[in-house]
N, C-alpha and C positions, 0 to 999 in steps of 0.2 A: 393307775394313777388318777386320772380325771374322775372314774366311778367313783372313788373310795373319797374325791374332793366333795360330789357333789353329793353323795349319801350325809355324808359330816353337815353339808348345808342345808340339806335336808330336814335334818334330823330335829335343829332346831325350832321349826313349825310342825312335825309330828310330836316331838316332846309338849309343845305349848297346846296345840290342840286338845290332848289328851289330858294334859293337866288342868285345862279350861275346862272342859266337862266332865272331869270327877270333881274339882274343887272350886269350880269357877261360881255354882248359886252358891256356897257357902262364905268362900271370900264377899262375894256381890252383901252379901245378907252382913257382914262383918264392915262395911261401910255404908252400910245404912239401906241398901236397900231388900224390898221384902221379897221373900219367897219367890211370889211370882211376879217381879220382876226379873229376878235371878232365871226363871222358865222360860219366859219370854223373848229373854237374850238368846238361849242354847238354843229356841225356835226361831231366831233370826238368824244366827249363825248359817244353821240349814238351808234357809232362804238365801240370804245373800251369797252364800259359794256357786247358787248358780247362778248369779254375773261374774265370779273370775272364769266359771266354766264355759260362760257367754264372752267375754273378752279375750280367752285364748280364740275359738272358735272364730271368732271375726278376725282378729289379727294374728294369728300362726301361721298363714302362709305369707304376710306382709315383712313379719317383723320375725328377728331371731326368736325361738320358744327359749332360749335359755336365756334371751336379755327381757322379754316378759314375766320369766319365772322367777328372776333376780327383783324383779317388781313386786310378785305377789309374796317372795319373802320375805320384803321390804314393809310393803302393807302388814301384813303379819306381825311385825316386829312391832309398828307404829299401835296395832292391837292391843300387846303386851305392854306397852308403856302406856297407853291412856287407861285399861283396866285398872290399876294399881288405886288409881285417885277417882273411880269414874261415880263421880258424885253424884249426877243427875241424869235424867231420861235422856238426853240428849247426849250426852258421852258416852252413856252405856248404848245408847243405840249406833255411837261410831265404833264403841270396843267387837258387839256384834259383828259391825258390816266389815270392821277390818281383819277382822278374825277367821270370817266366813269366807270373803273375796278372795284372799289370802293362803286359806288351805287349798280352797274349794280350784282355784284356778292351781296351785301347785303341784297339786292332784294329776289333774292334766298335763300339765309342765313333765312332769317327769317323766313320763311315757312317752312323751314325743320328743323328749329329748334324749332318751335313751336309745330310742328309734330308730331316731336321727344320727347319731353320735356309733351308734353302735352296726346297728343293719336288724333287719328281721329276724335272720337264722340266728341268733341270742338274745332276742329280747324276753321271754317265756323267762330264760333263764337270768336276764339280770334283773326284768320287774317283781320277778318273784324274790329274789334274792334285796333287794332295797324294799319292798314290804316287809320282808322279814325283819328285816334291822331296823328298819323304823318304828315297826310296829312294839318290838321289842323295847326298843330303848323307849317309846310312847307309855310304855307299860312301866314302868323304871319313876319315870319322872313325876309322876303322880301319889306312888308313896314314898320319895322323896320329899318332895311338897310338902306330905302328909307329917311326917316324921317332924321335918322342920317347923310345922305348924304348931303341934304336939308339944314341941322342945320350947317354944312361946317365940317364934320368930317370925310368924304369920307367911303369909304368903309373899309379900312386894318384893323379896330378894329376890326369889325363883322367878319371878314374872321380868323384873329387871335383866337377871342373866339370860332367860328366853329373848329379851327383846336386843340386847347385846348379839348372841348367837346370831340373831337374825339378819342383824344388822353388816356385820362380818360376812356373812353367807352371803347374803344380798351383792356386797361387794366381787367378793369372791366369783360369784357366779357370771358376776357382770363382768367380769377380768378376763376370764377362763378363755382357753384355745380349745376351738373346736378340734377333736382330733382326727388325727388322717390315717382311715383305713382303707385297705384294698377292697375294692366291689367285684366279686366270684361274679362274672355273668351266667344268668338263670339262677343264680340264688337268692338274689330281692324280691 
């Protein structure tokens, strides 16, 4: 139940991620801005994920990791909506930072909340199992994109519905019951 909630919440900041760096300089280049600006973004991206992974790190033992993860896939979301229109150096440097904060601390998020949520003795197997599906459908979403693009519908739908998903998720996550497992002593 909660796994299979929080992959679905998931999924929406792997899908956009991926879809931001396969098509993200070309859309960038299709509202005006150049090449390397559209570079420069995908090199901020990079940078800025390590303040969500600096934000988890500082407050993960203060604060729930899944009511911070319901944050960065908030941020995320807030990414996808300002990319659409990001007219000038200054929005494209928030599409960056939100995009980047946003994976980059999600990232984390998951794993300590599967951690947490879950115990030690299965985490191998469910981190490995929510990379896979994320990575999967991340892989999905970009020649989707691509197609609709192709079909003359650009990108802003897909960017819109990422930031929808997100928004949903965000929620979602922030709802969520931790849930209640039994602790094996000597197996934590």
């Amino acid at each position: 139940g909660s796994f299979w909630l929080m992959m679905v919440c998931h999924m929406g900041v792997g899908c956009g991620y991926m879809l931001f760096l396969g098509h993200g300089v070309v859309h960038l280049m299709d509202i005006g801005h150049t090449r390397d600006a559209g570079s420069w973004a995908i090199s901020l991206i990079a940078l800025t994920s390590l303040i969500g992974k600096g934000i988890i790190a500082v407050l993960g033992d203060r604060i729930e990791p899944r009511r911070i993860w319901a944050g960065f896939v908030a941020i995320f979301g807030v990414g996808m909506i300002l990319a659409v229109h990001a007219g000038n150096t200054y929005v494209l440097a928030a599409v960056a930072a939100c995009i980047g904060i946003g994976f980059g601390g999600g990232v984390v998020c998951i794993a300590t909340v599967l951690s947490n949520y879950y115990g030690t003795r299965v985490f191998a197997s469910l981190i490995g199992l929510s990379l896979a599906i994320t990575t999967t459908m991340g892989a999905v979403a970009p020649y989707v994109a691509g197609r609709l693009y192709d079909g003359g519908y650009g990108y802003q739908g897909v960017f819109y519905a990422l930031a929808v998903w997100c928004g949903a998720g965000a929620l979602v996550l922030f709802a969520m019951k931790i849930p209640v497992r039994k602790i094996d002593p000597g197996t934590e």
